[in-house]
C-alpha positions in Angstrom: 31.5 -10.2 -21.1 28.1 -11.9 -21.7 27.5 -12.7 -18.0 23.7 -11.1 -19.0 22.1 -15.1 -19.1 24.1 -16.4 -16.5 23.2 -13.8 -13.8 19.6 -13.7 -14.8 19.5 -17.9 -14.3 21.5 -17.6 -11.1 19.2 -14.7 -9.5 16.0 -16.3 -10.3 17.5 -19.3 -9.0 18.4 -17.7 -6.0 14.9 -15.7 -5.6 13.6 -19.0 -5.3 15.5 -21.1 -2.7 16.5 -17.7 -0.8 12.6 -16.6 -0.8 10.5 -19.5 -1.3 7.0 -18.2 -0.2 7.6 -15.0 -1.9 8.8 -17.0 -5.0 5.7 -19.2 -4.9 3.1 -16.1 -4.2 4.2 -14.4 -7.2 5.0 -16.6 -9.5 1.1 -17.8 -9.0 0.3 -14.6 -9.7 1.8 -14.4 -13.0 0.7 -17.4 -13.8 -3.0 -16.7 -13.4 -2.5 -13.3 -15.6 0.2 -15.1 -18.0 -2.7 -16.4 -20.6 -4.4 -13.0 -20.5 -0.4 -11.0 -20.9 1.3 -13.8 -23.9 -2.7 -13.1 -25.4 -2.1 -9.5 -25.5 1.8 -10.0 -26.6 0.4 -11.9 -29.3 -1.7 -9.2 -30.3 0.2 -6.2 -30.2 3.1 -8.1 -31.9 0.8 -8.4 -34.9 -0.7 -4.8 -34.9 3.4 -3.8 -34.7 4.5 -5.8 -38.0 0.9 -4.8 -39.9 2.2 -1.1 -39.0 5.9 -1.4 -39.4 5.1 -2.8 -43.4 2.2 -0.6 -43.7 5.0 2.4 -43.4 7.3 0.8 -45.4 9.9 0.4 -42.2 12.4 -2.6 -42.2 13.0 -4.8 -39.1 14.3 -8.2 -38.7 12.6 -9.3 -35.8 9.8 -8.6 -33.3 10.0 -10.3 -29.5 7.9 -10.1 -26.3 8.8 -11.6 -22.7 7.1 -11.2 -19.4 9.7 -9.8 -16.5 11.4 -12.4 -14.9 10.1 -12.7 -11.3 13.3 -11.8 -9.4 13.5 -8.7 -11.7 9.7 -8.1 -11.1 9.8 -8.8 -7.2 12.8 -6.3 -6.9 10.7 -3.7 -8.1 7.6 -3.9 -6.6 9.5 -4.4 -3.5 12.1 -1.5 -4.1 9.1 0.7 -4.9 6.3 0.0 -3.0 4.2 -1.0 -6.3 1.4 -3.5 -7.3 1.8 -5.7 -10.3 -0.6 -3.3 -12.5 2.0 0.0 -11.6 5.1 -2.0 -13.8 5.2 -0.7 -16.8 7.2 -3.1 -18.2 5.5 -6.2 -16.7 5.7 -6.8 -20.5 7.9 -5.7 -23.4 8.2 -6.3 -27.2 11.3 -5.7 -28.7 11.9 -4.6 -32.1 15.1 -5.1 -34.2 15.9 -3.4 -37.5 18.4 -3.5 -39.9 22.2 -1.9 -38.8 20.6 1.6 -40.0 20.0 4.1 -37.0 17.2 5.8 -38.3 15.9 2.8 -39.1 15.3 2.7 -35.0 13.7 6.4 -34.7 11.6 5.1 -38.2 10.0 2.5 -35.9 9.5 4.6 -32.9 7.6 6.8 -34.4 5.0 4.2 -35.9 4.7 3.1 -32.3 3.9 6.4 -30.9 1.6 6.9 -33.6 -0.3 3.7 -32.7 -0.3 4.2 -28.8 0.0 6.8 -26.4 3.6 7.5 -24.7 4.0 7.9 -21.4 6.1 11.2 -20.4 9.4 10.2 -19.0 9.2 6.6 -19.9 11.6 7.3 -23.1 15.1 6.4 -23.0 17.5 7.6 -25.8 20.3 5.0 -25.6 21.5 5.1 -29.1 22.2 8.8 -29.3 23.7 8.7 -25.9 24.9 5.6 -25.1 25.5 3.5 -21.8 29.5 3.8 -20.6 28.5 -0.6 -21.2 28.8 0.6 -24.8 24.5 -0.8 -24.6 22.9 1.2 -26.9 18.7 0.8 -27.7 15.2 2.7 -27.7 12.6 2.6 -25.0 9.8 3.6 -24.7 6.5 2.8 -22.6 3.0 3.2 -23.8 -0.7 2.6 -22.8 -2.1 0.2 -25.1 -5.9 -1.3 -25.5 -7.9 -1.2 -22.0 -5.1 1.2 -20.3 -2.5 -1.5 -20.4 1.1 -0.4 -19.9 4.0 -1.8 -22.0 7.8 -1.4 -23.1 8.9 -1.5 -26.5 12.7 -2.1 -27.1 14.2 -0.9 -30.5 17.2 -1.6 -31.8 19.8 -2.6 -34.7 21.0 -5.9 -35.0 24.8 -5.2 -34.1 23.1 -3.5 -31.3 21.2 -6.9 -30.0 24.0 -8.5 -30.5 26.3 -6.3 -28.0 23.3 -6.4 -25.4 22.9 -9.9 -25.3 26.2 -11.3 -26.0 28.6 -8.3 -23.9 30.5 -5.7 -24.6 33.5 -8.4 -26.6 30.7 -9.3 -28.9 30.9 -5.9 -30.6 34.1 -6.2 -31.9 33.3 -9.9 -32.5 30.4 -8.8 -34.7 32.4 -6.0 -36.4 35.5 -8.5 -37.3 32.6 -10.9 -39.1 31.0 -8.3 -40.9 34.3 -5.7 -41.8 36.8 -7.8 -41.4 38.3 -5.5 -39.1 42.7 -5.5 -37.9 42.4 -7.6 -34.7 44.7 -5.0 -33.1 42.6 -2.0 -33.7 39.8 -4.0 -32.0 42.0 -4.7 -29.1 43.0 -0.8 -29.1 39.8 -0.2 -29.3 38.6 -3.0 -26.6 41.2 -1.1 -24.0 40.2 2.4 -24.0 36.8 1.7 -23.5 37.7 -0.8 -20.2 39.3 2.1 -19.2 36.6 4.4 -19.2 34.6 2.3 -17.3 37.4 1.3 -14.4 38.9 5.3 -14.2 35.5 7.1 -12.6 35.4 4.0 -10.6 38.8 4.5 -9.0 38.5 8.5 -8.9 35.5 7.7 -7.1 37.1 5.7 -4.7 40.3 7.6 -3.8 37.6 10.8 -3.5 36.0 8.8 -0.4 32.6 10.4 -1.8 29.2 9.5 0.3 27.3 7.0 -2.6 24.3 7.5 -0.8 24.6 11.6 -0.6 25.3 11.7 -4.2 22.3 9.6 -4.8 19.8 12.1 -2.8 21.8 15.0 -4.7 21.7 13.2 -8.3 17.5 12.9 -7.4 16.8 16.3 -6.5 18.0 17.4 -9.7 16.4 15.5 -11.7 13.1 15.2 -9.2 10.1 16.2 -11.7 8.0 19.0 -10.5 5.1 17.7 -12.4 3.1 14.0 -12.7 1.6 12.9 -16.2 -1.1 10.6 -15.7 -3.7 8.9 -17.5 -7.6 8.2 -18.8 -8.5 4.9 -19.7 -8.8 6.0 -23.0 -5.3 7.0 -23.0 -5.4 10.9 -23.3 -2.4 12.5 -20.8 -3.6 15.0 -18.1 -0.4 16.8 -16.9 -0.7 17.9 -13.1 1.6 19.3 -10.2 3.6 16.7 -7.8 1.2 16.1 -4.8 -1.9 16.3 -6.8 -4.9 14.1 -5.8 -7.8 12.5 -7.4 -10.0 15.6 -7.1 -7.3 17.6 -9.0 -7.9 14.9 -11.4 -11.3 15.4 -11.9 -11.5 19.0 -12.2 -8.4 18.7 -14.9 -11.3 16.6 -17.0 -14.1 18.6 -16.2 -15.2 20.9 -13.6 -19.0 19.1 -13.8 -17.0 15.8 -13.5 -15.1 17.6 -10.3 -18.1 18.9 -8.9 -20.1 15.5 -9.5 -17.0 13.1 -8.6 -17.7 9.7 -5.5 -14.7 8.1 -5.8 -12.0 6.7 -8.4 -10.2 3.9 -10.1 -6.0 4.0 -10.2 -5.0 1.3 -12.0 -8.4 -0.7 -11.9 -8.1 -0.6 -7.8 -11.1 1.2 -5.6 -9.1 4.5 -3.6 -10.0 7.3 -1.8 -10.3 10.9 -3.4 -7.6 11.8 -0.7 -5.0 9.6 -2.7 -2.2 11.5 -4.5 -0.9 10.8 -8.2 1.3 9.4 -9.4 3.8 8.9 -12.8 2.0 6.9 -15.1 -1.5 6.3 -13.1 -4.1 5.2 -15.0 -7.2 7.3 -13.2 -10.5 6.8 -13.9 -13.2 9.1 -12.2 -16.3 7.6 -10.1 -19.3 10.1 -10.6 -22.6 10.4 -9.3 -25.4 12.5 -10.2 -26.4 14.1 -7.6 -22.9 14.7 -5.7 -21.9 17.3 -4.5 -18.1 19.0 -4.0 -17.5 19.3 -0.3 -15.4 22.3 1.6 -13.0 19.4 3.1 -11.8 19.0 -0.3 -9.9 21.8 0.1 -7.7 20.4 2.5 -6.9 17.6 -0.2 -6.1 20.0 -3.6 -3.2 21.9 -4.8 -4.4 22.9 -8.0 -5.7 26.5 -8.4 -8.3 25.2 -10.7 -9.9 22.6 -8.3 -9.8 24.9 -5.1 -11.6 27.7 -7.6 -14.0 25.8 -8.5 -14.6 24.5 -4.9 -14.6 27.5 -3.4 -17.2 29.0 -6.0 -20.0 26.0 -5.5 -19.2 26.6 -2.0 -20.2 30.2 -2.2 -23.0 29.5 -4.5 -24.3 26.9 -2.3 -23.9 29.3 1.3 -25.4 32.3 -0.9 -28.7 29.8 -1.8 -28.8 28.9 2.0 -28.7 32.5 3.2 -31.5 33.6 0.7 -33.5 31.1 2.1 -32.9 31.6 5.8 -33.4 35.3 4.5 -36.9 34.9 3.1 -38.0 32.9 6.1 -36.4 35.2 8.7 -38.2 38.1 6.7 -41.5 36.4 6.5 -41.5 35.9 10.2 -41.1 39.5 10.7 -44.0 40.5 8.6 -46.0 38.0 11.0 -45.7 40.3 13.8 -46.7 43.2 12.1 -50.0 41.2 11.4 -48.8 41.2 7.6 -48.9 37.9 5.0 -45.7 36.8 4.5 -45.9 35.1 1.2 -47.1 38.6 -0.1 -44.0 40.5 1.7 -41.5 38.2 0.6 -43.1 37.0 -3.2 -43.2 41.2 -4.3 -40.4 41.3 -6.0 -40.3 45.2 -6.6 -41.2 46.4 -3.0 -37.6 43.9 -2.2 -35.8 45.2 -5.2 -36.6 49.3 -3.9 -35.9 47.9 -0.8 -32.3 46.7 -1.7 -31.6 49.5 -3.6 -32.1 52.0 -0.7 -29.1 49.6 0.8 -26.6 49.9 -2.5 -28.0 46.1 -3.6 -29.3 45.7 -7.2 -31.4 42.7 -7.0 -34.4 41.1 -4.4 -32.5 37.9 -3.7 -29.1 40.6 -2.6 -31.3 41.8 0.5 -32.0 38.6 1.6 -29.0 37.0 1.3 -27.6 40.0 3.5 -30.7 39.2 6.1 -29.7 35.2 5.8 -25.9 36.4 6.5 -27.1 38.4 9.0 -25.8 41.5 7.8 -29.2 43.3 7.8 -31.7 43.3 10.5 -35.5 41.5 9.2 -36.4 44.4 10.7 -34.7 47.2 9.3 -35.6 45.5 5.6 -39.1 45.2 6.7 -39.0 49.5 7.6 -37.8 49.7 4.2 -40.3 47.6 2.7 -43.1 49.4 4.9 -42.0 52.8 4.9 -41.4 54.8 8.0 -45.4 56.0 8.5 -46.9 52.3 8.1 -43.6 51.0 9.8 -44.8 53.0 12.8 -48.5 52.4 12.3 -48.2 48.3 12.3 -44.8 48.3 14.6 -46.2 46.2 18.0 -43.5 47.1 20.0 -43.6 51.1 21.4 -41.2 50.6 24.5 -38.4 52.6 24.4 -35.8 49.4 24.3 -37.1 46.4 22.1 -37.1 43.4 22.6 -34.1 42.8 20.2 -32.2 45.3 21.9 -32.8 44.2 26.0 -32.4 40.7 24.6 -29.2 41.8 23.3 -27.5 43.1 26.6 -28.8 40.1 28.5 -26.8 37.7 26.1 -23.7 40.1 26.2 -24.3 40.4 30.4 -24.1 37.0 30.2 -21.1 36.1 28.6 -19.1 38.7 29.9 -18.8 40.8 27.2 -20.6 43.8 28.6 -22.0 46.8 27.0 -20.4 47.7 23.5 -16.7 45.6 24.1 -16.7 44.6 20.6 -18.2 46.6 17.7 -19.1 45.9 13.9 -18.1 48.7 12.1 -21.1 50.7 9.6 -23.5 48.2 11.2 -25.1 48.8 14.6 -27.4 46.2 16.8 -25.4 43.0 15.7 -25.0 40.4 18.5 -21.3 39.7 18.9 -19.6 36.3 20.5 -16.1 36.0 21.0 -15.4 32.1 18.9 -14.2 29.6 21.8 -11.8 28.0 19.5 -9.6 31.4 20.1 -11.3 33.5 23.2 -9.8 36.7 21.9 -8.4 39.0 24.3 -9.1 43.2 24.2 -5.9 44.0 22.3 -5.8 41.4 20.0 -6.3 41.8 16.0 -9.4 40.5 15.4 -11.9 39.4 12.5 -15.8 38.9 12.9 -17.6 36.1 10.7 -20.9 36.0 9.9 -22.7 32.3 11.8 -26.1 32.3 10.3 -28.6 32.9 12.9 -26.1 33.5 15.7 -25.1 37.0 14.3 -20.9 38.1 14.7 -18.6 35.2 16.1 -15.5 37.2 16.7 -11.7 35.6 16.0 -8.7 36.6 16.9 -7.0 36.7 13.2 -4.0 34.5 14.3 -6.7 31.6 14.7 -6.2 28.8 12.8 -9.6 28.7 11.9 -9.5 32.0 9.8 -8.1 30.4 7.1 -11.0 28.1 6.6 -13.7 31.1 7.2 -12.2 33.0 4.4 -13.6 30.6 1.8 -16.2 32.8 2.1 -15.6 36.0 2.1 -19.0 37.5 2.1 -19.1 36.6 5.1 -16.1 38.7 6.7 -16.7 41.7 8.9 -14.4 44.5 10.0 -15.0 44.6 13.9 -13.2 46.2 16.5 -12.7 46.9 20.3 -15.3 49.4 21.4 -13.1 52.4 23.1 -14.5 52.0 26.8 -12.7 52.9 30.3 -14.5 50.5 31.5 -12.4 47.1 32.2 -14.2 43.6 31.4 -12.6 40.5 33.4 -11.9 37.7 31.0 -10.7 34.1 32.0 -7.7 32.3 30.4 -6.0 28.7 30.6 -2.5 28.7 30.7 -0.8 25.5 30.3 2.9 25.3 32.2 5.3 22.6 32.4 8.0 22.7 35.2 10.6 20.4 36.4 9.4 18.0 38.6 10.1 19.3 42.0 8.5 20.1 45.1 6.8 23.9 45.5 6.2 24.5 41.7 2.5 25.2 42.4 3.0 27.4 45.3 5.7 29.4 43.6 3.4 29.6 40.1 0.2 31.0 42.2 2.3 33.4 44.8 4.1 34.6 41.2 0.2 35.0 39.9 -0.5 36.3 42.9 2.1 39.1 43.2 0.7 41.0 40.3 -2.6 41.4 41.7 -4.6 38.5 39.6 -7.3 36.2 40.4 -6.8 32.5 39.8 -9.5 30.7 39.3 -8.6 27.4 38.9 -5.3 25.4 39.2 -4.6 21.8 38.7 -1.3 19.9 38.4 0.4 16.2 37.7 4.0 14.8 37.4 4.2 13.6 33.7 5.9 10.5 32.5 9.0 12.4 31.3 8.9 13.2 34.9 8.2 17.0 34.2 5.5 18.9 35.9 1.9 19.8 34.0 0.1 22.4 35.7 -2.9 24.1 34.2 -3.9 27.7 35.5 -7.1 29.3 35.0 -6.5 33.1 35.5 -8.4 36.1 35.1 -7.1 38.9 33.1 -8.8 42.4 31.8 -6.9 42.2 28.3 -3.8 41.2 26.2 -0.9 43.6 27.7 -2.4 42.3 31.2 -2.1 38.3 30.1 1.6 39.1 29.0 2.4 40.4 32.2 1.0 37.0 33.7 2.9 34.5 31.6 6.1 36.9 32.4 5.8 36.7 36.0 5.4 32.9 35.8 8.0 32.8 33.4 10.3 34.1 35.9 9.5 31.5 38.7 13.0 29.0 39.0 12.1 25.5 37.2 9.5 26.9 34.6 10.0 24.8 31.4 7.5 26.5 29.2 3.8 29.0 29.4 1.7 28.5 27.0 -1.6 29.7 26.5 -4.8 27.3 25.6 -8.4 27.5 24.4 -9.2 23.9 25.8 -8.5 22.4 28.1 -5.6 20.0 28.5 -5.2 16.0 29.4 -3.6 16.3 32.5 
């Protein structure tokens, strides 16, 4: 009906007496860019006619426009944007002659000249709107990563858009002379195609909003296209970040990456992708990639790539801390160490003899701690000179007695956890997990602290397995012989009198220590009560949390590694 004009004035009207600081903030805003924006109108509407005669296509006329600001503010308020993420912030609109493929002529000059950006094109002339509004658009990213919309469209076309739907027929009675009935006829059955699915939809009583969320998960995209400022498209899965990014360019530019640009704004490597971002990668020389990063990828190619620097960076470490643990073993057999560790065949027979092929493969093992200093040093030696130059000739070494004092120690006693092929490794159970005798368990190599033992339901193992070099099979040593172990458990109870009592007698019953219990009134008014019992292994524990389970009252068990704000 031609309403377009009128609803535009009335809306920015309203936008400004309905709004008015809003209205005044951004219409600053545009103001302050608007010389820069009609500058760079000015010159892509020349580079457009130079190209559109160049290729011999016909047009009538080229516009531009800035958004109007209630049409801009709706936007960045509907979707959480900044200015810079509008894509059509500014738009040039090209109209041809009344041929169609005059249209597709033009768009493909356009995306000659400047990049497109995925899912920005809109085919409204071979489908078009039920409005009967019919047009090309596209978005590109033009000089210095700016974003714009280009319109194209015939002349009968504009005409229909800016005048309404009766303009068409208007239009096509000047120019055909056209019956007036058959453009009433014609008038009818296409109001009607607009009103019926708005009354079907009504009787149906359907949801809007549920047909909305329904419409959007089909046509959701599973990927995002983004940007570089010199235009070139990097395609990369929804929920990518900026490290994705990086490695997408490069792996060196990954590995050597600080920070980055979206849009010409300073963020965080953290920050996720999205359509359309311009994305411009902050390097440094001598950065490094970091194992947190893998907490913020999803592509296979960044956490490779992480994971193998990682590697190559632990596997550097270990050969160090494996040249200067074997050098200090060769001091205490009264040898040099610089000519022990720098004689690179003795170490290469030396690995050999342990199924390694090079030098640097032994002492990585002795920097994991994988292989004794020692043992490699009785390779090196040889069994007669190991024996000649060994200073200790006491049945138990010092290694050894040092070793059951640690284990008496913690509690582990002799032999409760074993390294399988490997024998004299120090074991500690990881206090992140305190595994119990029963449990599956996974040993990790800590550098210089031997075999930290997990259970592998810990959700720490996921993180270990980064390197996997460093992964031992260990298991429970077969012993009679039962080892006490203590273990929090964390209850919560209604809030009533003689939960405590009835929670240690239940404890008690079975025949197990408590070593510590404390206990508050929450302020959901439930009960917290923290037990500290002592149990011999997993089958033992589950008989615990059972028998407190079956006190009246008892909420939930639960079974901690720290302990709890009570």
């Amino acid at each position: 009906l031609g309403m377009g004009k009128i609803r535009s004035e009335l809306e920015d009207l309203s936008f400004k007496n309905l709004h008015p600081q809003e209205y005044k903030n951004l219409s600053k805003e545009i103001e302050k860019r608007r010389p820069q924006l009609e500058a760079y109108l000015k010159k892509i509407t020349a580079t457009i006619k130079e190209k559109l005669d160049e290729n011999e296509v016909p047009f009538v006329e080229i516009q531009s426009r800035l958004k109007r600001l209630y049409s801009l503010w709706k936007k960045l308020k509907k979707r959480g944007l900044k200015i810079d993420d509008v894509y059509d912030l500014i738009a040039v609109r090209i109209i041809t002659t009344d041929q169609k493929r005059n249209c597709y002529l033009a768009l493909s000059v356009i995306h000659d000249i400047w990049t497109p950006v995925p899912e920005r094109f809109k085919d409204w002339i071979g489908n078009p709107r039920d409005n009967l509004y019919q047009s090309l658009h596209t978005s590109v990213i033009g000089e210095g990563g700016q974003a714009f919309e280009v319109q194209i469209r015939t002349q009968e076309m504009h005409y229909v858009a800016e005048e309404g739907v009766a303009a068409h027929w208007r239009y096509k009675d000047n120019k055909l002379g056209e019956e007036h009935d058959q453009s009433v006829d014609v008038l009818r059955k296409t109001v009607e195609k607009l009103l019926l699915p708005l009354v079907e939809t009504t009787e149906a009583n359907e949801d809007s909003e549920d047909f909305i969320e329904s419409l959007k998960l089909d046509l959701y995209p599973k990927d995002v296209y983004t940007f570089t400022p010199m235009g070139k498209i990097v395609e990369l899965p929804r929920g990518a970040t900026v490290i994705d990014f990086a490695y997408a360019i490069h792996s060196e530019v990954g590995d050597s990456c600080t920070g980055a640009k979206i849009n010409g704004r300073i963020v965080p490597l953290r920050t996720k992708i999205q359509n359309g971002n311009v994305v411009e990668i902050l390097t440094t020389k001598n950065s490094k990639p970091s194992r947190d990063w893998l907490n913020h990828v999803v592509t296979s190619r960044a956490r490779s790539r992480i994971r193998q620097w990682i590697a190559k960076q632990q596997r550097l470490d270990s050969i160090e801390m494996g040249r200067k643990l074997l050098g200090k073993e060769a001091k205490k057999f009264g040898l040099s160490s610089k000519k022990i560790v720098g004689d690179v065949d003795e170490l290469t027979r030396a690995a050999n003899e342990y199924g390694l092929a090079r030098g640097e493969d032994l002492l990585a093992s002795i920097g994991y701690g994988k292989t004794l200093p020692r043992n490699a040093l009785g390779k090196i030696l040889g069994p007669e000179r190991f024996d000649k130059l060994d200073p200790e000739k006491k049945e138990d070494s010092r290694l050894e007695t040092g070793m059951k004092a640690v284990k008496k120690f913690i509690g582990l006693g002799e032999d409760a956890i074993v390294v399988k092929g490997v024998d004299n490794l120090l074991t500690t159970r990881a206090r992140c997990c305190n595994p119990l005798r029963g449990e599956e368990i996974i040993g990790y190599i800590s550098l210089g602290k031997g075999i930290v033992v997990h259970n592998k339901r810990c959700t720490n193992v996921k993180h270990l397995m980064v390197n996997k070099d460093r992964i031992v099979d260990v298991e429970w040593a077969k012993n009679d012989q039962k080892q006490i172990q203590s273990v929090r458990l964390f209850v919560t109870t209604e809030d009533r009198t003689g939960m405590l009592a009835g929670i240690t007698n239940a404890i008690s019953e079975i025949k197990t220590n408590i070593r510590d219990a404390r206990a508050r009134v929450s302020n959901r008014d439930e009960g917290l009560i923290e037990v500290t019992v002592e149990v011999f292994d997993k089958k033992h524990l589950d008989k615990v949390i059972s028998s407190v389970k079956n006190v009246s009252g008892i909420i939930n068990v639960e079974r901690v590694n720290s302990p709890k704000q009570l």
